[in-house]
C-alpha positions in Angstrom: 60.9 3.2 -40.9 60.6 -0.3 -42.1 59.5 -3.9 -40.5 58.2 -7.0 -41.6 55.5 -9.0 -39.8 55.1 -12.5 -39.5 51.5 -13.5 -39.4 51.2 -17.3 -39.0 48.4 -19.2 -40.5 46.6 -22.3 -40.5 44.1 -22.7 -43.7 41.9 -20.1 -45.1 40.5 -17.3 -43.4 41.2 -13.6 -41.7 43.7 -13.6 -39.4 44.0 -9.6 -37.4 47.2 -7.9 -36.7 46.0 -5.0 -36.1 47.3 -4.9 -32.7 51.1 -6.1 -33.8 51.2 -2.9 -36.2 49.7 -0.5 -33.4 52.8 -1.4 -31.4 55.2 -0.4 -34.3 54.0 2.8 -35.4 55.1 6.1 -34.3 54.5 9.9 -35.1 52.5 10.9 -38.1 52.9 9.7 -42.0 51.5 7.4 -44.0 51.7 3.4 -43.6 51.9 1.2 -46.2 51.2 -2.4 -45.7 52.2 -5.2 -48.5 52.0 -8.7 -48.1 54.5 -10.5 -50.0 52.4 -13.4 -51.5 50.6 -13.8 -54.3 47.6 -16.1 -52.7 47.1 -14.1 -49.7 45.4 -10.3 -49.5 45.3 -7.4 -46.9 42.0 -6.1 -46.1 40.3 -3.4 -43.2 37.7 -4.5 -42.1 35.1 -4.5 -39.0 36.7 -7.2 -36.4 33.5 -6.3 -33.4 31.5 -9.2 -34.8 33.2 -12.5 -35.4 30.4 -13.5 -38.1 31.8 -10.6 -40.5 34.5 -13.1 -41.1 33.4 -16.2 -41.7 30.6 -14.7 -43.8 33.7 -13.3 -46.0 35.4 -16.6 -46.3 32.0 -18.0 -47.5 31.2 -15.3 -49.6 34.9 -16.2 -51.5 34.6 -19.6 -51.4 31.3 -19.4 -53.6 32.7 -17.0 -55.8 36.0 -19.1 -56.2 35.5 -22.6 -55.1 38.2 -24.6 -55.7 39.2 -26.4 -58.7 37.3 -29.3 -58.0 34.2 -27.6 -58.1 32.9 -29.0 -62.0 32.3 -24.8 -62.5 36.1 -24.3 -62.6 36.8 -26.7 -65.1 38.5 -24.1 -67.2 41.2 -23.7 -64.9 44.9 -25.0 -65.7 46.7 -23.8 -63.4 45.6 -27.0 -60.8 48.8 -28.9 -59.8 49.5 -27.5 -56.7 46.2 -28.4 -55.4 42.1 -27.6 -55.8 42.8 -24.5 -53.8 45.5 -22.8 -55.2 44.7 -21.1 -58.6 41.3 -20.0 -56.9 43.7 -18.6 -54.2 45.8 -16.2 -57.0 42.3 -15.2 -58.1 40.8 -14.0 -54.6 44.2 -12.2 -54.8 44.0 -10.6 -58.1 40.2 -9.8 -56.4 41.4 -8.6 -53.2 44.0 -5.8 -52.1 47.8 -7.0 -52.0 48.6 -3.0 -50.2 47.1 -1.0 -47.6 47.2 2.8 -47.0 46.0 3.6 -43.6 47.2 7.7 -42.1 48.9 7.7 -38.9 48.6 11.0 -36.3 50.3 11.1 -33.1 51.5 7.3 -33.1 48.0 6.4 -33.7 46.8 4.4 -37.3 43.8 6.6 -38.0 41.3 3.5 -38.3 37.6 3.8 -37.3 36.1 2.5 -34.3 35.3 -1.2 -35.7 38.1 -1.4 -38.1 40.8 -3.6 -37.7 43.9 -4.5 -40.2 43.5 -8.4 -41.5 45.8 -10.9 -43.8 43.4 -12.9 -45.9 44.9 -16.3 -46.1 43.0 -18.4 -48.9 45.2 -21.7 -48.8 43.9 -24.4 -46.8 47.4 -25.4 -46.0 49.2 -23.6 -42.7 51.7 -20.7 -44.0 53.8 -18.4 -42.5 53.1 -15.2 -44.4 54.9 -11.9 -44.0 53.8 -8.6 -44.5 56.2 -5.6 -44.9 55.7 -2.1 -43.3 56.8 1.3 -44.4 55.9 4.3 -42.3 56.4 7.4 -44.3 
């Protein structure tokens, strides 16, 4: 069983569609996740307290600030804009894949975990990530 989901964006940040996947799966196996960029990352992660996630996007963003920051001067990879090479790296950083067990139509997440796309362009995207229940 395969589908592809569309998670629209609009600049950096974790955006949760754990609720879109909940309604696709079925039965018991294994789902894969995959999102099909290469600035953009999968993560689970606790989605109870709203602070989790902007403290994660701050966290990044010091680690990688953007190319305009004088510390990345090394970069060369800038000409699609201060965010993007900083982008590939959060990504190279981050997981691309998820693994999460499914039993009786359920995702077998814990109580605060939810399923987020990690979006570290500032521009809007529509990114998709693909499905495969197993």
């Amino acid at each position: 069983m395969q589908t592809t989901f569309t998670i629209p964006t609009d600049g950096q940040g974790l955006y949760e569609f754990t609720r879109q996947v909940a309604r696709w799966v079925e039965g018991d196996g294994l789902l894969t996740l995959f999102v099909r960029h290469t600035s953009a990352s999968l993560l689970i992660q606790e989605n109870a307290d709203p602070e989790v996630k902007s403290d994660l996007r701050a966290f990044f963003h010091r680690l990688v600030p953007p190319t305009t920051d004088p510390s990345m001067s090394y970069l060369t990879h800038t000409y699609e804009g201060p965010d993007d090479m900083p982008a590939h790296i959060k990504a190279a950083l981050l997981p691309v894949s998820l693994s999460i067990p499914v039993q009786g139509g359920r995702m077998a997440l814990g109580t605060w975990q939810g399923i987020y796309l990690f979006e570290h362009r500032s521009a809007p995207h529509q990114r998709q990530v693909v499905a495969h229940l197993g």
